[in-house]
N, C-alpha and C positions, 0 to 999 in steps of 0.2 A: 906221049910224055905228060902233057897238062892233065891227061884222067889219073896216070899211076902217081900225080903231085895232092892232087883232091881228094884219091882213094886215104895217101899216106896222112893228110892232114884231118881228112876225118874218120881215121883210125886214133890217130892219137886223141882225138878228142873223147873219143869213144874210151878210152880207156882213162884218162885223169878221169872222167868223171865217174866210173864205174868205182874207182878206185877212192875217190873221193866222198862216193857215197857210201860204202862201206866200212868205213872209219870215222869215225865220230868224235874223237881222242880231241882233245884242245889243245895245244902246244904244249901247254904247263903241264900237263897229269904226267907221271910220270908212276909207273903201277908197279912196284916188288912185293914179291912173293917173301913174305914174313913165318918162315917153317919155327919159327921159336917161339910163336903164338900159337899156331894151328898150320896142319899142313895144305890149308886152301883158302891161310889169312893173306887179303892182300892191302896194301897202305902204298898211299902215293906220298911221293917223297917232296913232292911240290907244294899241296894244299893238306895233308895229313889225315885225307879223306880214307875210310876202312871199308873193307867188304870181305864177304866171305862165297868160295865156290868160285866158279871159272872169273878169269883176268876179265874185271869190266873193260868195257868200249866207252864208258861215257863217264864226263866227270862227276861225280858223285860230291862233291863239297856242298857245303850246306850254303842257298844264299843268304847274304847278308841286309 
C-alpha cells in the first residue's frame, strides 16, 4: 500500500510538471483569433500584443 501511495504521488508530480513546462502562457495573455484582420491574425485581449501564424505560447507585449 505505502509503494502504490509513492508510485501515485510521484505520478502526479510527474505530470503538473510536464504539464507546466509546456505552457508558457502567463495568466494575463489571453490569445483570439482576429479573422477580420487576416485569417492567422492573433491579439491578446489582456496586453493587446499581435502576431501572426499559429496561437503563441508566450506573451509577446513589449516590456516596459
Amino acid at each position: 500500500m505505502p509503494l502504490l501511495l509513492l508510485l501515485l504521488g510521484v505520478s502526479v508530480f510527474v505530470y503538473l510538471w510536464i504539464t507546466r513546462r509546456n505552457s508558457t502562457l502567463t495568466r494575463n495573455c489571453r490569445w483570439r483569433l482576429d479573422r477580420s484582420v487576416a485569417p492567422d491574425f492573433w491579439r491578446c485581449v489582456a496586453c493587446g500584443a499581435t502576431a501572426r501564424g499559429r496561437e503563441p505560447r508566450d506573451c509577446l507585449r513589449e516590456e516596459r
